[in-house]
C-alpha positions as CSV (number, residue, x, y, z in Angstrom):
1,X,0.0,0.0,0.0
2,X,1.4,3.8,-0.7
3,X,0.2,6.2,1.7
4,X,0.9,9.9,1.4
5,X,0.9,11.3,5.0
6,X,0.7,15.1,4.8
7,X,1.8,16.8,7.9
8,X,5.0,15.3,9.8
9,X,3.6,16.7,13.8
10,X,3.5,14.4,16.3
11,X,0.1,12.6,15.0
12,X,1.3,12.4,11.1
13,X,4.8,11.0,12.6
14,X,3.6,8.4,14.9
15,X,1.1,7.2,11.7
16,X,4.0,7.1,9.5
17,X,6.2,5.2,11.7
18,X,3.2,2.8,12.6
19,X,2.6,1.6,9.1
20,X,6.4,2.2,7.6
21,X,6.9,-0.8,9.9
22,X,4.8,-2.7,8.1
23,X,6.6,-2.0,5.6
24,X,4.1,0.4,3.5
25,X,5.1,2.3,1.0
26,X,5.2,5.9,2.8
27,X,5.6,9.2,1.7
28,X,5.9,12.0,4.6
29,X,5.2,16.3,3.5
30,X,6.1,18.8,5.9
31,X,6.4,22.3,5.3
32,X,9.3,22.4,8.0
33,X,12.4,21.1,7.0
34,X,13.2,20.3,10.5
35,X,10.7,18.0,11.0
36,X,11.3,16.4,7.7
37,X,15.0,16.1,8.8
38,X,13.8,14.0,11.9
39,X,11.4,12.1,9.9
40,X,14.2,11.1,7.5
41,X,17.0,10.1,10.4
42,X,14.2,7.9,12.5
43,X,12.0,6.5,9.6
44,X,12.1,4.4,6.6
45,X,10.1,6.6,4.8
46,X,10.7,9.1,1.7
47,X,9.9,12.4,3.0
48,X,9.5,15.7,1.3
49,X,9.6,19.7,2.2
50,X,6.6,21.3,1.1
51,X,2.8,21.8,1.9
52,X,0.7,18.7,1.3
53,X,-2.4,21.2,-0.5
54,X,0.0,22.0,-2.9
55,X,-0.7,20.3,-7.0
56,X,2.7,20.4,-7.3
57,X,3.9,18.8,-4.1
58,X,1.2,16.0,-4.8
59,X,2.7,15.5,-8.1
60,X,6.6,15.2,-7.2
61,X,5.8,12.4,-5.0
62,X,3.8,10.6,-7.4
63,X,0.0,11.0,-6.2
64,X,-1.7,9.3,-8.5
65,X,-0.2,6.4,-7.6
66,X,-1.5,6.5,-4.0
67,X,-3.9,4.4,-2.2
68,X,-4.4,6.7,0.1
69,X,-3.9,10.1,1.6
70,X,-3.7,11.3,5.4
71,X,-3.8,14.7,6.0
72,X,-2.9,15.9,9.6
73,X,-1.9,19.9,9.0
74,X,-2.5,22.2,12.0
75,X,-5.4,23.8,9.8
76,X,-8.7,22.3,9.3
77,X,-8.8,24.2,5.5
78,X,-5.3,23.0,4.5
79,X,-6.7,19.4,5.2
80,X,-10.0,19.9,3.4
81,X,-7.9,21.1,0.6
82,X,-5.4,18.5,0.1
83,X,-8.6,15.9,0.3
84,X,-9.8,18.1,-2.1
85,X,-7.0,18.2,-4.2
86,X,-5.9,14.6,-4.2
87,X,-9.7,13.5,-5.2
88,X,-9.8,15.7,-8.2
89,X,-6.4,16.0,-9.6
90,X,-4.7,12.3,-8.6
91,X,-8.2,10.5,-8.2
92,X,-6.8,9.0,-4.8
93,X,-9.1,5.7,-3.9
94,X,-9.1,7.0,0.2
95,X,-9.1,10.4,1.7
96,X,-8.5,10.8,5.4
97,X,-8.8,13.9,7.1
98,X,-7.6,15.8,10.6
99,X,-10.9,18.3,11.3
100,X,-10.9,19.8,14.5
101,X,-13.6,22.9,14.1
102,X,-17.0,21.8,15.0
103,X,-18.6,22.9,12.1
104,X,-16.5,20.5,9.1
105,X,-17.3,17.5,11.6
106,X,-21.4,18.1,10.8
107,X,-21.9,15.4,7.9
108,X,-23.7,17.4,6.0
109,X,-21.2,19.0,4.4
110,X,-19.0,16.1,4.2
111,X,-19.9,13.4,2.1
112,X,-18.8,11.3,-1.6
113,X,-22.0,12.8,-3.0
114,X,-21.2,15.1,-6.1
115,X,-20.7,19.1,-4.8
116,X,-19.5,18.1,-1.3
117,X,-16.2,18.0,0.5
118,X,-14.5,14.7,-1.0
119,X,-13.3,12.9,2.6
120,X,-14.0,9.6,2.7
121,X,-13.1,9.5,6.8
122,X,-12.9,12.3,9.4
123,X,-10.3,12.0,12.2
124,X,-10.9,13.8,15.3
125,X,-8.7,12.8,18.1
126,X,-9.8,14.9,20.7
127,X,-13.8,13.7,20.2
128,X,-11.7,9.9,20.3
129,X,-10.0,10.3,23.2
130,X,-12.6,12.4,24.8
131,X,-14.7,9.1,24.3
132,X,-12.4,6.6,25.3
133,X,-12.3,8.1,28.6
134,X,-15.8,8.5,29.1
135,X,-15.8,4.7,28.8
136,X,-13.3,3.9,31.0
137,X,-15.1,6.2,33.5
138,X,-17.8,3.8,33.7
139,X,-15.8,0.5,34.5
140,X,-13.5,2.8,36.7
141,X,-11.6,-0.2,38.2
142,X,-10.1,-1.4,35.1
143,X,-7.2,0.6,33.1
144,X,-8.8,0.7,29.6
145,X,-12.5,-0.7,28.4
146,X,-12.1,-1.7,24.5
147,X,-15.8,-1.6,23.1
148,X,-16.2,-3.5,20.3
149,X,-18.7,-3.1,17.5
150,X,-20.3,-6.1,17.8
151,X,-21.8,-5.3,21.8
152,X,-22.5,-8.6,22.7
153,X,-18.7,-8.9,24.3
154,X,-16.3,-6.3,26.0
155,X,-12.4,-6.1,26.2
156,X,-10.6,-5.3,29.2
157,X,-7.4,-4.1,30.0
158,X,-6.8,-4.7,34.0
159,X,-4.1,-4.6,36.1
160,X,-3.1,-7.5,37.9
161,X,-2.4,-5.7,41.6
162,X,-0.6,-8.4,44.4
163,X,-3.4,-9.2,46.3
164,X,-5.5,-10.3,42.9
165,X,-7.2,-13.6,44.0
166,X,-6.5,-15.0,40.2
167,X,-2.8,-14.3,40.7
168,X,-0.6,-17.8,40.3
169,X,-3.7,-19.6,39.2
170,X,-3.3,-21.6,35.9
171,X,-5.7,-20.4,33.4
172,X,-7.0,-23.8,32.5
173,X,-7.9,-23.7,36.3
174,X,-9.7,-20.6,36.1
175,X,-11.5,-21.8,32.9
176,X,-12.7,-25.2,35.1
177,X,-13.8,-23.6,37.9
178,X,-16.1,-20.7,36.2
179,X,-17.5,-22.9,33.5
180,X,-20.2,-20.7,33.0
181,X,-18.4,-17.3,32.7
182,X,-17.6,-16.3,29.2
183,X,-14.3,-15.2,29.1
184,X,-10.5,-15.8,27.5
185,X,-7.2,-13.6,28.9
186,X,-6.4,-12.6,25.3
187,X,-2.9,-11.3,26.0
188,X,-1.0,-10.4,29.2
189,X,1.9,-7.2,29.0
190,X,4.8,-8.6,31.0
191,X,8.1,-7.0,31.3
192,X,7.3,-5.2,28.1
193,X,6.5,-8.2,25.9
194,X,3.1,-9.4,24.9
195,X,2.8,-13.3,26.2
196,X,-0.3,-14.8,23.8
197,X,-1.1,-17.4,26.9
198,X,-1.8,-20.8,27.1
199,X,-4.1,-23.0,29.4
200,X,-0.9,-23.7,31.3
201,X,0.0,-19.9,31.8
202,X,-0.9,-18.3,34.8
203,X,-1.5,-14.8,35.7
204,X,0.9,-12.5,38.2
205,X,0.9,-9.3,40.1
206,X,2.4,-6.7,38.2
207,X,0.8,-7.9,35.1
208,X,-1.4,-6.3,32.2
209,X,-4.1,-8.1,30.7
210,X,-6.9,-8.2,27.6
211,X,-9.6,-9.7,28.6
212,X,-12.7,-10.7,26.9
213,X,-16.2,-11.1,28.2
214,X,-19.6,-11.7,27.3
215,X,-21.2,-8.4,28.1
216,X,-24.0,-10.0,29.9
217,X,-21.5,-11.1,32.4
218,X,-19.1,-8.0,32.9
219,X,-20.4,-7.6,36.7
220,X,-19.6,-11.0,37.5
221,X,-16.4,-11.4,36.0
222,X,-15.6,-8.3,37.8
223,X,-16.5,-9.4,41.0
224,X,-14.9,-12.9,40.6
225,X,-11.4,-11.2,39.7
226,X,-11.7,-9.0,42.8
227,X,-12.1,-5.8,40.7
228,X,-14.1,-2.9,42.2
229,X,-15.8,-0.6,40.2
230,X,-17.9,2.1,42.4
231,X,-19.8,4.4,40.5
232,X,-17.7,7.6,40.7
233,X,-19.4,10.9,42.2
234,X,-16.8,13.5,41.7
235,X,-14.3,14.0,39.0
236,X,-11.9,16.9,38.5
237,X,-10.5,17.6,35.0
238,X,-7.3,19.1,34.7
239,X,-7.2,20.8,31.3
240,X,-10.1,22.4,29.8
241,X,-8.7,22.3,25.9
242,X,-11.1,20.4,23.9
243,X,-10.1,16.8,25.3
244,X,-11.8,18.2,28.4
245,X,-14.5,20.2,27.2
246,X,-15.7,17.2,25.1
247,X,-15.1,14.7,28.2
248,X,-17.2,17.0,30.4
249,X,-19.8,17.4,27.9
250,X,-19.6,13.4,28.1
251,X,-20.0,13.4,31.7
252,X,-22.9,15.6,31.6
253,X,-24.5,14.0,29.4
254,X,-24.6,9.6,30.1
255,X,-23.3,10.2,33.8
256,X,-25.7,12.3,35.2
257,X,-25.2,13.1,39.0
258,X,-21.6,13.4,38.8
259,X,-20.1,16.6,39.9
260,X,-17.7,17.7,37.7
261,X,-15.2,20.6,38.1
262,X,-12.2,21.7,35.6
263,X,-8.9,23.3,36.3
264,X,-8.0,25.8,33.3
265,X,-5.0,27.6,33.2
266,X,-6.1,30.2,30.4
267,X,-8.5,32.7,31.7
268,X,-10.4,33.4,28.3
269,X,-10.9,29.8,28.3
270,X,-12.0,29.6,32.0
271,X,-14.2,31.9,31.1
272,X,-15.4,30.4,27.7
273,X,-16.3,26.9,29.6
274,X,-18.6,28.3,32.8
275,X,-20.6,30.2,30.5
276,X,-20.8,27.1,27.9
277,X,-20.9,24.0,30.4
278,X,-23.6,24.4,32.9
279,X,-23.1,22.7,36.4
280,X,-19.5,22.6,36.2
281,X,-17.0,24.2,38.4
282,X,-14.3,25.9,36.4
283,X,-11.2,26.9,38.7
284,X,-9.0,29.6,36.6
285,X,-5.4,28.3,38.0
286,X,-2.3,26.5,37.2
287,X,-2.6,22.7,37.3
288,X,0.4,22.0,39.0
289,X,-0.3,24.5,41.8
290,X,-1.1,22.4,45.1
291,X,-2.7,25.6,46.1
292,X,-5.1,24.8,43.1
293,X,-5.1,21.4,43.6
294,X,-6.3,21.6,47.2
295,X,-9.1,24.4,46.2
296,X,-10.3,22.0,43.8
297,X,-10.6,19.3,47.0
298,X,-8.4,16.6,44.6
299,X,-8.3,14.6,48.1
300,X,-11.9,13.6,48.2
301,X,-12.4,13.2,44.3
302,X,-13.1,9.8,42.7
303,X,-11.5,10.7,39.7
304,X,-8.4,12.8,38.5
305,X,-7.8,13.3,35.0
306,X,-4.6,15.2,33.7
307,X,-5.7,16.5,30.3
308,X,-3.9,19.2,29.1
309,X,-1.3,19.5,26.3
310,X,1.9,19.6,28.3
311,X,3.1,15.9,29.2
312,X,5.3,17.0,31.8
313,X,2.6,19.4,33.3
314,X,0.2,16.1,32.9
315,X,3.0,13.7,34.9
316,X,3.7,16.0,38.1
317,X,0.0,17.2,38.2
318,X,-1.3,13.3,38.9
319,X,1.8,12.6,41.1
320,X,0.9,15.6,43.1
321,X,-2.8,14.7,43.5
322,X,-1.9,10.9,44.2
323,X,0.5,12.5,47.1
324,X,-2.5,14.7,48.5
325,X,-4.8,11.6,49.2
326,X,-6.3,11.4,45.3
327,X,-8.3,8.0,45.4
328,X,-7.5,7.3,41.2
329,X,-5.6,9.2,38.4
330,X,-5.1,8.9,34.5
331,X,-2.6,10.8,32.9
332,X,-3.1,11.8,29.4
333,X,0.8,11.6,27.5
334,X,1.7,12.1,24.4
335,X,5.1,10.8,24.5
336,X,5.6,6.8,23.3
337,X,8.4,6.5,26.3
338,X,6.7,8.0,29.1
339,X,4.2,4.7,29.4
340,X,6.8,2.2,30.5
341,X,7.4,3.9,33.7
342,X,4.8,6.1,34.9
343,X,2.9,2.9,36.7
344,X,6.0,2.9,39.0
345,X,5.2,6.0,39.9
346,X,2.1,5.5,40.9
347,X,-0.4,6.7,37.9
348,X,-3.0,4.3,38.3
349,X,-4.0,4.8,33.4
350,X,-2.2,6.4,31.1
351,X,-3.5,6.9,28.1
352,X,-1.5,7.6,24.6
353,X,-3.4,10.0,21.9
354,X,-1.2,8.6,19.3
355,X,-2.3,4.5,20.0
356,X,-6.2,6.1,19.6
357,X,-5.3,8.0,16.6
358,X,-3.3,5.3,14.8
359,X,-6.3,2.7,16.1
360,X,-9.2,4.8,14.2
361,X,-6.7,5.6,11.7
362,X,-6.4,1.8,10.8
363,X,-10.3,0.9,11.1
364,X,-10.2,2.8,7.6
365,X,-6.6,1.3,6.3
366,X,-7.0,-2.4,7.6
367,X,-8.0,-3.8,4.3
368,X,-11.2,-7.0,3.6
369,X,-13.0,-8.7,6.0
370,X,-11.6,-6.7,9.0
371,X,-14.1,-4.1,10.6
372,X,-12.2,-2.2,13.8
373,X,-8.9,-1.9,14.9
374,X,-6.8,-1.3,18.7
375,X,-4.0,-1.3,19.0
376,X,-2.0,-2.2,22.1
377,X,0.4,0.1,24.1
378,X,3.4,0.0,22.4
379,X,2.2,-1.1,19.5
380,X,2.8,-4.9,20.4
381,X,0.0,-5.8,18.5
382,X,-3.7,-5.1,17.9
383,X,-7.0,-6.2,18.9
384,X,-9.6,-6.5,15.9
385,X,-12.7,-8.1,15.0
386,X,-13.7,-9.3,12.0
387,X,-16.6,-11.0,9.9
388,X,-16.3,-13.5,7.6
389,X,-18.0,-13.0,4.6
390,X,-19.1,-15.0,1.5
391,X,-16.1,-16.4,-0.4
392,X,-13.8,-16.3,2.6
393,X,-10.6,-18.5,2.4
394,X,-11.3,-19.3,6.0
395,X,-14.8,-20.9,5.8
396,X,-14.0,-24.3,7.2
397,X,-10.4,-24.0,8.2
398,X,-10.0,-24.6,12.1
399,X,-9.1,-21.8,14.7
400,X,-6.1,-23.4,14.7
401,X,-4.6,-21.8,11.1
402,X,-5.6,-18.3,12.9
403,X,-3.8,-19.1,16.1
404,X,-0.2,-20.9,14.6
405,X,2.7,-19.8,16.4
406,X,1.3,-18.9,19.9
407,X,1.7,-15.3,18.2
408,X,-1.9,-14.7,17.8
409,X,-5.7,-16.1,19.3
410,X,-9.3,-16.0,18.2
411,X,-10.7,-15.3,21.9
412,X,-14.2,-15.4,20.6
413,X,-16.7,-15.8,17.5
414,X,-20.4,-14.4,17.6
415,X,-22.4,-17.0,15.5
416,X,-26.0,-16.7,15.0
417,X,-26.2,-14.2,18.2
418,X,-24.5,-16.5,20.7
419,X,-20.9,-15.7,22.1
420,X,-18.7,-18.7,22.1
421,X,-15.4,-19.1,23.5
422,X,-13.6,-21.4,20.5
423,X,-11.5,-24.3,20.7
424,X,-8.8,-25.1,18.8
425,X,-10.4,-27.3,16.6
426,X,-13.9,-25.3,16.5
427,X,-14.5,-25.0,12.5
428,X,-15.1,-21.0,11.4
429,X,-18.3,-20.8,9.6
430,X,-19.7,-17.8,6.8
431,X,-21.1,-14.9,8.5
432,X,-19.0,-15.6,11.7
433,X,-17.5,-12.5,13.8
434,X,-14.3,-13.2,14.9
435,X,-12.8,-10.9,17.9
436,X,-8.9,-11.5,18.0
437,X,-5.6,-10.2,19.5
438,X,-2.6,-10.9,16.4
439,X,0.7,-9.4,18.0
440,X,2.6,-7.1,15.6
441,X,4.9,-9.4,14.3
442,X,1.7,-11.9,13.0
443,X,-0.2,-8.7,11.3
444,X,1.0,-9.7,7.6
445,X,0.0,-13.0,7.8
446,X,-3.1,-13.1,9.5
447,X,-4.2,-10.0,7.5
448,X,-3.7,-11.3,4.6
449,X,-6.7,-14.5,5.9
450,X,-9.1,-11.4,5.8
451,X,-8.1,-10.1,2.1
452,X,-11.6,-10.1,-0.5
453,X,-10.8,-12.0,-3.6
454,X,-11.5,-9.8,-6.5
């Protein structure tokens, strides 16, 4: 596949370096030649000086030619335009588009109908994030929910603390005991590598883990794994950008009862959100002032979330609040390192933009049968679900072919309405929905089980 990414910022550059190492053909445009310097020491990637709008720019790197075209600029109008551009001059198959202002994201205006902007898929990180959140908020004991598009199973990502009652407990143990819960450990993060287990692995404290369960029996599973998930009553957002305008908005809206307050640095925008998000406190302050921190009673909140565009302001903010009595905190970071060590001090989630971005990114690259895409921290591997449609090369093949290696596992199929937990030798039928977890070095091959014959 060639991909033209236009705009080499943090969001275009994590993209890039995400599918130049699965080894895409990759073009990179930046109007800064410093950027495009780091881009071409770091990446594999051709990359190019000039603004990604631009005919001529398009041309030099061969547009018409492209399968698709990414365009992440700082402006809304520059990415409009290069969709715009690449669509009538290079007739590239798939535009995808960075839009921040609210009104480009109305679908009105945006649309393959003849007269109207020619995007074939809006990106809006902020709205993602500010949703992914929101549905962590609501299974607050866990570090990330994953909600799938078929809702009749969940994903979660939990941490394994040391007095976890499945800790040291084979899973094939587990399995037998709770018969009738629907569930499979997918994958378990340990010491940075991604373990695909087996029914004579066992879970331990320290560990991350995907989990999958039948929706229907979320609260059980919960209980039985000794994970507590109060309803929270009070959450305090530090950052009001549009991360937390959008998350408060959230809040207002599906969690009604929670009291909300935000912590804004900028006192135009202070301003802007009391008089645009009604029953929310707005505290006009510094985030990493513990005077702030203790005006906005961080002690006896539920929830701390560290939103705003400064990673380092992000970090100390949450460590502060955790040293003040803070029950929980999640730390938004932008930075691909920061991750691997922030647990040690004490941040209870962290969550990465760029693994979002890159995850909504490939829902529209991922090519066939496959319908969403997550991918892990760390890119280790990705989570995605997939249906099998007429003419599939899989349609009576085992689980087994999916699962070779130990390197990737079917955790469940929907058939017919019903959520089964496969066996090895369980036969995969038309019309199927497969949910698996391939880690990155098994992408090519399973991917290419999910190609349309043409």
């Amino acid at each position: 596949m060639k991909a033209i990414i236009c705009g080499a910022n943090q969001i275009g550059y994590n993209i890039a370096a995400y599918l130049a190492a699965e080894e895409n053909d990759i073009v990179v445009i930046d109007e800064s030649s410093e950027r495009i310097a780091y881009v071409q020491e770091t990446l594999d990637v051709r990359a190019v000086v000039g603004i990604g709008s631009h005919p001529d720019v398009l041309r030099s790197v061969d547009a018409d030619s492209a399968d698709l075209l990414i365009a992440v600029m700082p402006s809304d109008e520059l990415n409009i335009l290069a969709c715009e551009v690449a669509d009538s001059l290079f007739k590239i198959p798939v535009k995808i588009a960075h839009i921040r202002n609210q009104s480009y994201l109305n679908s009105e205006w945006v649309t393959e109908k003849k007269g109207h902007i020619p995007i074939d898929h809006i990106i809006s990180p902020e709205r993602q994030v500010a949703q992914v959140i929101l549905s962590n908020l609501k299974i607050p004991g866990v570090l990330q929910v994953i909600n799938l598009k078929n809702k009749q199973a969940i994903i979660l990502n939990i941490h394994l603390h040391e007095h976890s009652p499945m800790n040291n407990i084979l899973l094939r143990q587990i399995g037998e005991q709770f018969s009738d819960l629907s569930f499979r450990v997918l994958g378990i993060l340990r010491d940075d590598r991604l373990i695909i287990p087996q029914a004579q692995d066992q879970l331990m404290a320290g560990d991350e883990a995907y989990i999958l369960v039948e929706s229907e029996k979320l609260l059980r599973f919960l209980s039985i794994f000794g994970i507590r998930s109060d309803p929270l009553n009070k959450i305090v957002i530090a950052g009001g950008g549009n991360v937390g305008l959008y998350l408060a908005e959230g809040i207002l809206r599906e969690m009604p009862g929670v009291v909300v307050k935000i912590i804004e640095q900028n006192r135009d925008r202070a301003q802007f959100l009391a008089q645009t998000l009604e029953n929310v406190v707005v505290l006009h302050g510094n985030t990493i002032d513990i005077n702030v921190l203790k005006e906005a009673n961080v002690a006896q909140s539920d929830m701390f979330l560290a939103l705003t565009n400064d990673d380092a302001a992000n970090i100390l903010s949450s460590l502060l609040v955790k040293n003040l009595g803070g029950k929980r905190v999640t730390t938004l970071v932008s930075n691909m390192m920061y991750p691997k060590f922030l647990p040690s001090l004490g941040v209870d989630s962290i969550l990465n933009p760029g693994f979002i971005t890159i995850s909504n990114i490939l829902n529209h690259v991922r090519r066939g049968d496959i319908s969403s895409v997550h991918v892990l921290q760390g890119e280790l591997g990705e989570i995605f679900e997939a249906k099998i449609g007429n003419g599939s090369k899989l349609i009576g093949e085992s689980v087994e072919v999916l699962n070779e290696g130990n390197k990737s596992i079917v955790g469940g199929i929907i058939r017919d309405g019903e959520f089964l937990i496969p066996e090895e030798n369980d036969f995969i039928e038309e019309r199927d929905h497969l949910i698996l977890l391939v880690s990155s070095a098994d992408l090519g091959r399973v991917e290419r089980f999910f190609r349309i014959k043409k």
